[in-house]
VOTIDO-553574 format. One record per residue (C-alpha): residue in one letter; z, y negated, x negated. Coordinates in nm, 4 decimals. Each point is the difference from the previous one (the first is absolute). Example, Ala and Ser with C-alpha at 12.3 -4.5 7.8 and 13.67 -1.06 7.14 Angstrom:
2
<"A"; <0.7800; 0.4500; -1.2300>>
<"S"; <-0.0660; -0.3440; -0.1370>>
This chain:
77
<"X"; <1.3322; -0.2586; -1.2838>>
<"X"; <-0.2550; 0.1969; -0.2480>>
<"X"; <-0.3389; 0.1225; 0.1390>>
<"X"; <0.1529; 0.3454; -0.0041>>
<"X"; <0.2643; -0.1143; 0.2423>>
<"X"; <-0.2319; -0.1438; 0.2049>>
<"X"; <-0.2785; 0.2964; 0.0015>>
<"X"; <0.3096; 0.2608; 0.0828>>
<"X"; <0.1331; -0.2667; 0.2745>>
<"X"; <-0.3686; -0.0304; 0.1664>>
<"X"; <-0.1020; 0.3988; -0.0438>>
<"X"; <0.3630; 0.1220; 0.2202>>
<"X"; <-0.0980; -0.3025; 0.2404>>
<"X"; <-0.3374; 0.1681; 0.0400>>
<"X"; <0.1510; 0.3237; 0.0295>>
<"X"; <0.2507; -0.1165; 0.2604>>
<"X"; <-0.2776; -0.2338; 0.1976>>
<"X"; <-0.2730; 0.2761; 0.0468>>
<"X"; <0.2392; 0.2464; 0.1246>>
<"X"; <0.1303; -0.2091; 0.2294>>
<"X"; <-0.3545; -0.0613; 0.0990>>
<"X"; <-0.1692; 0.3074; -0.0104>>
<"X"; <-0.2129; -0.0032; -0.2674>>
<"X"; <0.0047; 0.0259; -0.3832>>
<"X"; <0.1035; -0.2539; -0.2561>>
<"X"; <-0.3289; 0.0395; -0.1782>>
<"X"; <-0.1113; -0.0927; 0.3327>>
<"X"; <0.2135; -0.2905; 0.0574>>
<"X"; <-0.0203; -0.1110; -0.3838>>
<"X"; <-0.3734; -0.0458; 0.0846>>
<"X"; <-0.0276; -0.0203; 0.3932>>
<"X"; <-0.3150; 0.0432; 0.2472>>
<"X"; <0.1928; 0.0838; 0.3080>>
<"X"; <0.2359; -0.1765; 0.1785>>
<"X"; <0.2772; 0.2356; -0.0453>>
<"X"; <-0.0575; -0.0308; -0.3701>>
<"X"; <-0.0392; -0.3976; 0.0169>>
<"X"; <0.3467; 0.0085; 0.1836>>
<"X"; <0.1229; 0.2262; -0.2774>>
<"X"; <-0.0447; -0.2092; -0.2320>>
<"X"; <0.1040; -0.3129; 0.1578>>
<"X"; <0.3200; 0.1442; 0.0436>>
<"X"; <-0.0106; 0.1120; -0.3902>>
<"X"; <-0.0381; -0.3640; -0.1096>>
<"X"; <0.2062; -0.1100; 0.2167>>
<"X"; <0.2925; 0.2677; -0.0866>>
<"X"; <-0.0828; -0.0489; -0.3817>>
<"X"; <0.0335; -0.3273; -0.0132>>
<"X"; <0.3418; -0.0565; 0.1552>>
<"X"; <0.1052; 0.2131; -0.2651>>
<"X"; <-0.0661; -0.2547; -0.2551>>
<"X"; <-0.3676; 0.1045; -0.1080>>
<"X"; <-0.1582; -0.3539; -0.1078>>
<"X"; <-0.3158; -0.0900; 0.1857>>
<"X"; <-0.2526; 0.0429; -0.2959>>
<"X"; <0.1034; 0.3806; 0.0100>>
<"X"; <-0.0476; 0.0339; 0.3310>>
<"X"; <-0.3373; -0.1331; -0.0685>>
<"X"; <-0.0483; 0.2251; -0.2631>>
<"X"; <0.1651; 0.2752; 0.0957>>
<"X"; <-0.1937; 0.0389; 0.3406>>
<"X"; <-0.3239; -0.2014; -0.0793>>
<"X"; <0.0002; -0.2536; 0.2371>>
<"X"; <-0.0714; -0.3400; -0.0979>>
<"X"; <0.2931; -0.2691; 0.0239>>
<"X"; <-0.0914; -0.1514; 0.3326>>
<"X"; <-0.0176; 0.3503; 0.1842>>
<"X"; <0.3304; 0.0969; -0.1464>>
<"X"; <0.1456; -0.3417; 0.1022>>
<"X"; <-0.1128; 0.0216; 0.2978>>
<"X"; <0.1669; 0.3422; 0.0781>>
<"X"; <0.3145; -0.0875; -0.1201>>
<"X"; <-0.0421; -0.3161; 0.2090>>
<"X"; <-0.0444; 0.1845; 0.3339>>
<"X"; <0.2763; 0.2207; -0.0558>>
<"X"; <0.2399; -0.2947; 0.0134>>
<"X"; <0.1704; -0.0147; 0.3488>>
C-alpha cells in the first residue's frame, strides 16, 4: 500500500469516526475531548483493518507506536 493509499484510507476513517462521534475530524485527528479521543480510536481502528500498515497509522495520526498498539489492542474482542 503507498502512503497515498494510506493517507486517503485514514482521512475517510476520520471523516466517518468524528461523525459518528460528534465532533470534527480535525478534532479527532488531534483529540482533547473524549468524543474526539473516541473518534479517533475508532479511526485507527477502522483504518487499519483496511490494510493500513502500523507505521502509517503512526504517522498518519501522530501517535507514537505503543499508543497506536495499544488501541488496536483494545479493540480486539
Amino acid at each position: 500500500m503507498t502512503t497515498n493509499q494510506s493517507a486517503a484510507i485514514i482521512r475517510e476513517a476520520l471523516r466517518d469516526a468524528a461523525k459518528h462521534c460528534g465532533c470534527l475530524p480535525s478534532e479527532a485527528h488531534d483529540p482533547r475531548s473524549k468524543p474526539a479521543i473516541m473518534a479517533r480510536n475508532m479511526a485507527l481502528v477502522a483504518a487499519h483493518r483496511q490494510g493500513v500498515p502500523k507505521h502509517d497509522l503512526c504517522d498518519g495520526f501522530r501517535r507514537s507506536w505503543e499508543t497506536v498498539n495499544k488501541t488496536l489492542l483494545s479493540s480486539q474482542p
